[in-house]
N, C-alpha and C positions, 0 to 999 in steps of 0.2 A: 504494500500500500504506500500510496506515494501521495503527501499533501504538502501545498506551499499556499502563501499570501502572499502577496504582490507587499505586504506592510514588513516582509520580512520579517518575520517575527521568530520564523525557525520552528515552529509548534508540528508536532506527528502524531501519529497516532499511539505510538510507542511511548506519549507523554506518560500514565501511570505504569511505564513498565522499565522507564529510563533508572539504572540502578548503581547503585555505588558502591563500592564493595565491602560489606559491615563487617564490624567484628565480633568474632564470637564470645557471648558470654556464658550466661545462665540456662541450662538446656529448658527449653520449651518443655511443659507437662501434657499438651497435647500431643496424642499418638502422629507422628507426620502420617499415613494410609488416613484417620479422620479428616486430618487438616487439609488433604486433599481431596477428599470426598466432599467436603463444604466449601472449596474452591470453586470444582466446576461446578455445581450446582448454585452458587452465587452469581456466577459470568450469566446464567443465564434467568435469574430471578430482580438485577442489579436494578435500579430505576436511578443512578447517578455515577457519577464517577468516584463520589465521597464513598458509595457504596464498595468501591474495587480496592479504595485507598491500604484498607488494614490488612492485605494480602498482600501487599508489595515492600521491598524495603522504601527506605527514604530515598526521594528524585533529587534531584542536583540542585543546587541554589540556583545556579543559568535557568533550568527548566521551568522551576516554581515560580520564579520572577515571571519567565517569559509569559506562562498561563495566565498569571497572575493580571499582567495587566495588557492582556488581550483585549478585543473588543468583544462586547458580550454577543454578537452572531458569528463569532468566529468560535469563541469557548461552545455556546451551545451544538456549532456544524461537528467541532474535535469530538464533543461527547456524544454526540446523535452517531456520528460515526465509530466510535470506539466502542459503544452497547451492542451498535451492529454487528461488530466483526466478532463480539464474543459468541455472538449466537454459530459461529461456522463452530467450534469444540461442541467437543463432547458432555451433555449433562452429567452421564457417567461413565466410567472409566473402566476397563481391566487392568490387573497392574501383573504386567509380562516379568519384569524381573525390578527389583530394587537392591542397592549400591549404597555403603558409608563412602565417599573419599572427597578429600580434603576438605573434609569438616562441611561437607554438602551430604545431601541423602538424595540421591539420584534415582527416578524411575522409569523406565519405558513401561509403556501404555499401548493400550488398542481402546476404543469407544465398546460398549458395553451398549451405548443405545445410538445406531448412527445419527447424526446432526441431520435437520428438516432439510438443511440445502445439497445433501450429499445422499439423502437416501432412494432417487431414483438411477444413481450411478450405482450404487452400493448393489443391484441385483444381478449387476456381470461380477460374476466370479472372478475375475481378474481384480476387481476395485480392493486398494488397498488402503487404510487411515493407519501412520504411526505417529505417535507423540512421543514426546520425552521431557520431561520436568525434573528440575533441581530445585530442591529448597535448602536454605539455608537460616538460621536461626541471627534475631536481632531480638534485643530487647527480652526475652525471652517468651519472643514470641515464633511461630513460621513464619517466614517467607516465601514469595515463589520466584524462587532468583530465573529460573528459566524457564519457559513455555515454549514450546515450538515443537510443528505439527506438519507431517508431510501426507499427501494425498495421490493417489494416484487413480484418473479415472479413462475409460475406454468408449465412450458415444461413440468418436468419431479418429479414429485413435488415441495412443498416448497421449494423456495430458496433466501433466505433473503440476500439485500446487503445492505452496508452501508458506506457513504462516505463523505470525507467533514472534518470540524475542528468545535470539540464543545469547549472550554474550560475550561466551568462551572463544565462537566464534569473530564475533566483531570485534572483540579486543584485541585477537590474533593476529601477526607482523601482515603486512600486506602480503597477497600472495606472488609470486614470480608469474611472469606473462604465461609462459606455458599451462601453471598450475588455474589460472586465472578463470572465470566462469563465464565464457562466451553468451551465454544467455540471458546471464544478469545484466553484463557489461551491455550490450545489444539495449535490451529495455528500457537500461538507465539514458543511453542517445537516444532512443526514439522518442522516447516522454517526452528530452528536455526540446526536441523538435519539433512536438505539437503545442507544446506550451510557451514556449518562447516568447509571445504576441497574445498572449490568453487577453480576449478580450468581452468574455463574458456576461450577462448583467442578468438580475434576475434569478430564478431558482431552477434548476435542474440535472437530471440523473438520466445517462442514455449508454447504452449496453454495441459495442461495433466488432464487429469480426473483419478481419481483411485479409490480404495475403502481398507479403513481401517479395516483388520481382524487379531486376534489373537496377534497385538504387529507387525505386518509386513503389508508391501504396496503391494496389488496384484491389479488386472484386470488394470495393467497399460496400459493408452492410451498416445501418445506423438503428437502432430502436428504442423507442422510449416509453415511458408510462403517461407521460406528460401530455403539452404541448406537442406539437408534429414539429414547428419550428425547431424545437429542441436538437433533434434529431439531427433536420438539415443544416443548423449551424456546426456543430460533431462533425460530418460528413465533409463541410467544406474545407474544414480548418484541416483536415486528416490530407483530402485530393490537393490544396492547396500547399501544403509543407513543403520547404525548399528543404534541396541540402540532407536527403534522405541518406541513412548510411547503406551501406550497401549490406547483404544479408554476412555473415562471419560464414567462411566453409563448413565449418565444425555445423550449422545451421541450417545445412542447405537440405536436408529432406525435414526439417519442420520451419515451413516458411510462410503459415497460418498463426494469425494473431488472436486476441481477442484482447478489447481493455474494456474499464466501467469508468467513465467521467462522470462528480458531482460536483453541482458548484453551488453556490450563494453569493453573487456579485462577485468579488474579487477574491475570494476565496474559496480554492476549489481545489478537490481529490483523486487521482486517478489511480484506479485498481488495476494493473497487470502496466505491460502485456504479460500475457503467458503464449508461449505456441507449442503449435502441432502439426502434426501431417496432413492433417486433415482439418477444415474449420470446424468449429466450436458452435454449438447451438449457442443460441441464445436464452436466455432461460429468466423470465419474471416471477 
């Protein structure tokens, strides 16, 4: 998930998950298998973001600042959308194996009940959901120092999703080019391509598949819940973008897109890309 304001403000959606590295003291008297049972079952019962706060350690003074003196349609679009995305996990959890090391208690996970937005995928027997969570004790209380969640599903080919906050990972030295994640990389230019000139106003949310050829975005698809304008603004700004990069080799038999733009005047979010070999339904 990828959000920016034009106010510069730096705010994500990763705001209650932005984490600092505590220290350990007094062990927690709750079971950590409880603490996580009242985890996921809170992601999806939350009705604020106050409500996620006592699961997370403490966010960065940058961060708290930054929410802090946000403007309040921009605080409200972070937490409209950060209630959203709790809803993709799982209410409940299997726990596949759990780990002491280094003063974390680590668990992989599989969903127990699959999530409303994954369970028309979930009936190909190929559809795969794994999680993994660390927690770590503050205060002496849990924390959920890591969440992150990989998917994989088959409509229309492979199409892998990934979501959640690892840390371990983004704190890790940059990678070398070779090692480097053509697909991430790829995303991260395409977004800042179609946003570069965002010039949106007004409210909306529109769902596009397309397909990468030659250094240009053809078989564009736009849909929306909304307005129909919605859609056709999405669609121009996509066939319009200069300066396309051109697909990575590593790329070149998944060169089907999909992303999800939302916005609120000058403040706005886009979901993916993700690709595949084949395009992506669209799905409301």
């Amino acid at each position: 998930m990828f959000l920016r304001s034009t106010k510069a403000l730096g705010l994500s959606l990763a705001l209650t998950m932005t984490l600092i590295k505590p220290g350990l003291a007094q062990e927690p008297t709750e079971a950590p298998d409880a603490f996580l049972k009242r985890y996921f079952q809170t992601l999806h019962t939350a009705k604020s973001l106050e409500d996620l706060k006592p699961f997370y350690p403490n966010i960065t003074a940058k961060d708290e600042e930054d929410y802090k003196n946000a403007p309040p349609e921009m605080k409200k679009m972070v937490e409209e959308l950060a209630l959203g995305m709790c809803k993709q996990e799982p209410r409940t959890v299997k726990i596949l194996s759990k780990q002491d090391k280094n003063g974390k208690v680590y668990f992989d996970l599989s969903p127990d009940e699959i999530p409303t937005e994954y369970k028309k995928h979930a009936t190909d027997p190929r559809f795969s959901m794994k999680g993994s969570v660390a927690l770590v004790s503050e205060g002496g209380q849990w924390k959920v120092y890591k969440d992150h969640w990989q998917v994989k599903t088959y409509d229309n080919g492979e199409m892998k999703v990934s979501f959640g906050r690892d840390p371990d990972k983004e704190d890790a030295e940059p990678q070398s080019q070779s090692q480097a994640n053509p697909e991430g990389d790829y995303g991260d230019k395409l977004r800042s391509v179609f946003t570069k000139n965002w010039t949106a106003k007004g409210k909306g949310s529109v769902q596009t598949i397309f397909k990468v050829s030659n250094g240009a975005i053809v078989e564009i698809t736009a849909d929306t819940k909304g307005d129909k304008t919605q859609a056709d603004f999405i669609k121009s700004l996509m066939e319009n973008a200069k300066s396309v990069p051109v697909l990575p080799e590593a790329m070149a038999q998944k060169p089907y897109g999909w992303m999800q733009f939302d916005w609120k005047d000058d403040a706005y979010c886009v979901n993916g890309p993700f690709f595949g070999s084949e395009p992506q339904k669209i799905n409301w």
